[in-house]
C-alpha positions in Angstrom: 108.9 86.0 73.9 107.4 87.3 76.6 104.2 87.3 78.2 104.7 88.9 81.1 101.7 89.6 82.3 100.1 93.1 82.5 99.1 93.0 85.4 98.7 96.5 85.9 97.9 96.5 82.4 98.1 99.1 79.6 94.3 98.8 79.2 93.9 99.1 82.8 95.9 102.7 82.8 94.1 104.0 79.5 90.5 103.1 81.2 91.5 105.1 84.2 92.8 107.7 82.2 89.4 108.3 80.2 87.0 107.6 83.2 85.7 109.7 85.9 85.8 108.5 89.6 83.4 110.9 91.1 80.0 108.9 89.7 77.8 107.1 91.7 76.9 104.7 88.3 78.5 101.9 86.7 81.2 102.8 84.6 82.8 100.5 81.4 85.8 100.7 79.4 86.8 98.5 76.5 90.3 98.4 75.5 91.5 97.6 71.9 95.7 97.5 71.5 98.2 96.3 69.1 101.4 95.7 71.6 104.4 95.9 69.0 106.8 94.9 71.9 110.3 93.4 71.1 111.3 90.4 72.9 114.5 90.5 75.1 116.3 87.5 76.6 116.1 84.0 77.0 113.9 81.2 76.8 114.4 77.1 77.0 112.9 73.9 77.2 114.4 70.6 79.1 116.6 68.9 76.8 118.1 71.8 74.3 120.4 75.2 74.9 118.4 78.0 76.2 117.7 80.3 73.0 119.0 83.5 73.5 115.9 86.3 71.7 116.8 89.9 71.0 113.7 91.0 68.4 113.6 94.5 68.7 109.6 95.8 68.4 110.5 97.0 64.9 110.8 93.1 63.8 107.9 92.2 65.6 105.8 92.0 62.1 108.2 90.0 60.3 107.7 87.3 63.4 104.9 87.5 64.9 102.5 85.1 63.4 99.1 86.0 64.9 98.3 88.3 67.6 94.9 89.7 69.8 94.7 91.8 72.9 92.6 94.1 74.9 90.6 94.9 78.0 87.7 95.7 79.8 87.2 97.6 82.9 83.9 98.3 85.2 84.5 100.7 87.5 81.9 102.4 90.3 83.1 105.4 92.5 86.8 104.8 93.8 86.6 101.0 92.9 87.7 99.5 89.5 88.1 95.9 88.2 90.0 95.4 85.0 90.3 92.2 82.9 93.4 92.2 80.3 94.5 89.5 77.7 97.0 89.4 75.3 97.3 86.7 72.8 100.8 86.7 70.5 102.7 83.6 68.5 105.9 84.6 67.4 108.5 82.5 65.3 112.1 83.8 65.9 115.7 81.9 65.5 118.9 82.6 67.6 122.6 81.1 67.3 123.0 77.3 68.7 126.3 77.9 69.8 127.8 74.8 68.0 129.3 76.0 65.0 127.2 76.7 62.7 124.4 75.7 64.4 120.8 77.8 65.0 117.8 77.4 67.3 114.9 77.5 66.0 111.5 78.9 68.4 107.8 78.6 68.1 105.9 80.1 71.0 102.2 80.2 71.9 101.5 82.4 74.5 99.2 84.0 76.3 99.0 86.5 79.4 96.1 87.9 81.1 95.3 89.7 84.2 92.5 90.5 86.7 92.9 93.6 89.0 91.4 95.9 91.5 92.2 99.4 92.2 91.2 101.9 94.5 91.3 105.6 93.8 92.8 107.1 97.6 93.6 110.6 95.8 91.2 112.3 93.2 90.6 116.2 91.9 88.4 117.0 89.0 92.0 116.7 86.5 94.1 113.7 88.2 94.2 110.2 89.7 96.2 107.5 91.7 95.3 104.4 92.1 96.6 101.4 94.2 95.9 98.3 92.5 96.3 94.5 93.1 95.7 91.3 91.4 97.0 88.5 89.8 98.8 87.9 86.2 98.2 84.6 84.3 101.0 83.2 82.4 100.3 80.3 79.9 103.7 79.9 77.7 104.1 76.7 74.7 107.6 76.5 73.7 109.1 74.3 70.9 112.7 74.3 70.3 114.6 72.9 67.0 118.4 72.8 67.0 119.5 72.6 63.5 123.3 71.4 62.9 124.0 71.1 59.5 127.9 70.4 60.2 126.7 67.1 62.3 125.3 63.6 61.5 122.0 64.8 63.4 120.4 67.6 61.7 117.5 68.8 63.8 117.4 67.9 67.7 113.7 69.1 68.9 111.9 69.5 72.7 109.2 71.1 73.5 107.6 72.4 76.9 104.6 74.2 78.5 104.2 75.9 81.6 101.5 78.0 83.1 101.6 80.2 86.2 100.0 82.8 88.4 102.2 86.2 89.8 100.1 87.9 92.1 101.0 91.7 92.0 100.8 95.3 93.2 101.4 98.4 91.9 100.0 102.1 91.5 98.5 104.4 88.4 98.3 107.7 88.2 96.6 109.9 85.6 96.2 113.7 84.7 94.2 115.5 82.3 95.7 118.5 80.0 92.8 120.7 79.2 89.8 119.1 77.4 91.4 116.6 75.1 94.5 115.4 76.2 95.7 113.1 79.4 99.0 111.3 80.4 99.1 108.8 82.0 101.8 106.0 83.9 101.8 102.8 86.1 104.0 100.7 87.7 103.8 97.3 89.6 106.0 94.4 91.0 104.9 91.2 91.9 105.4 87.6 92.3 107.4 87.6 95.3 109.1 84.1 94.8 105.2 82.6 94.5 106.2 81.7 91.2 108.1 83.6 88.6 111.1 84.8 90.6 110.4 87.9 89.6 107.7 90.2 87.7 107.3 93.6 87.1 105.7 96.5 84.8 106.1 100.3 83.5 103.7 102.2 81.4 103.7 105.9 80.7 102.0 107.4 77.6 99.3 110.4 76.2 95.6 109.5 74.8 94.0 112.0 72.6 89.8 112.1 73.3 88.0 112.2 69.5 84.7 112.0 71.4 82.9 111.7 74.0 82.8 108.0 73.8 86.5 106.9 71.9 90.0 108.4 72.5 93.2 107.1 70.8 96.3 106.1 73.2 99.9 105.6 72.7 102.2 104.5 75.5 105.3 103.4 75.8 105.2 99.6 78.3 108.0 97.1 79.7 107.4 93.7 80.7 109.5 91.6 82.8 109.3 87.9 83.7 112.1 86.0 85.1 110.4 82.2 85.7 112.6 78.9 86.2 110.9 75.5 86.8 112.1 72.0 85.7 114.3 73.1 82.8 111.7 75.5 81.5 113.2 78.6 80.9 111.2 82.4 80.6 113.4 85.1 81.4 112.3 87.6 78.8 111.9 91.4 79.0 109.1 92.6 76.7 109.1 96.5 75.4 107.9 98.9 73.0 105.1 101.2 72.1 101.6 100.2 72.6 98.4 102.0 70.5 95.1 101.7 71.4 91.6 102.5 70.8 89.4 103.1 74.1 85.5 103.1 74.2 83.8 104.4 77.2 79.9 104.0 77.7 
């Protein structure tokens, strides 16, 4: 369950996909997503076996109990600064590995993002972006192991942990006639400030429907490998991503 944070965010790439760079003005972007990303690895808390998750995106409906995400970007000339949240709480269970025995996970979670790019190579049609920032990671974890075949049912922990990954990482954009643009990013961060690791991939297509809204899909990996004090986060997030973006 993964809330590795977009740093270079989805949101970030669809706002530079659907804004121009040569203006003098302010420019905004808001970013409305659904992120129906499968969870891929393992989480624990002090006190119970790490849970082992594999929820592909497909059963993300069936366990994800509430969900909000999106972003905002102001952007003037070369220079952009781009805000990203995501909100998710997911229920999931995964063997105990005693017997018959199942853990039980409840996570609240939630990931967010601040970000500055600079735009070192533009033409009328296409983009790239350096960016840096840092990713926000705020993870609640309760754990139940259930063994039915022992004298003690239910054995329960819980833990919290919030962090900061700072990250870098580049975007690139290209327009394909009047319409349609693709898009991609990619960054890699922490550098043993925190997580041990961090990184993130987004490549995907956004369709204009007017001059102010254009629909996105993309396809975006998450990664977060974070150990500290028996709190275990070493999750891959992926799946598609589809979006509405409003420019004004």
């Amino acid at each position: 369950m993964k809330a590795a944070l977009a740093s270079l965010s989805l949101l970030t790439t669809l706002a530079s996909a659907q804004s121009g760079t040569d203006s003098s003005d302010w420019e905004f972007t808001l970013a409305l997503y659904a992120p129906m990303m499968g969870l891929d690895g393992n989480i624990g808390v002090a006190g119970l076996p790490t849970a082992n998750v594999d929820m592909s995106f497909s059963d993300v409906f069936d366990q994800l109990d509430a969900g909000l995400s999106g972003a905002f970007e102001a952007r003037k000339g070369p220079w952009s600064i781009t805000a990203d949240a995501i909100w998710m709480k997911v229920s999931a269970s995964a063997p105990g590995g005693i017997g018959q025995s199942y853990l039980r996970l409840g996570e609240d979670q939630v990931t967010a993002s601040l970000s500055l790019g600079f735009e070192f190579y533009g033409s009328e049609t296409s983009s790239l972006d350096l960016v840096g920032g840092v990713a926000l990671s705020s993870i609640d974890a309760d754990l139940d192991l259930i063994t039915p075949n022992l004298p003690v049912k239910i054995r329960s922990a819980s833990g919290s942990q919030e962090w900061l990954d700072p990250f870098i990482g580049l975007r690139y954009r290209q327009q394909l006639g009047d319409c349609w643009t693709i898009f991609a990013s990619g960054n890699y961060g922490s550098f043993d400030v925190s997580s041990e690791e961090y990184w993130q991939a987004v490549a995907g297509v956004s369709y204009r429907l007017n001059d102010c809204t254009s629909l996105a899909l993309a396809y975006r990996a998450i990664s977060v490998d974070y150990h500290q004090s028996g709190f275990v986060y070493d999750v891959v997030s992926s799946g598609p991503n589809l979006g509405l973006v409003f420019n004004f």
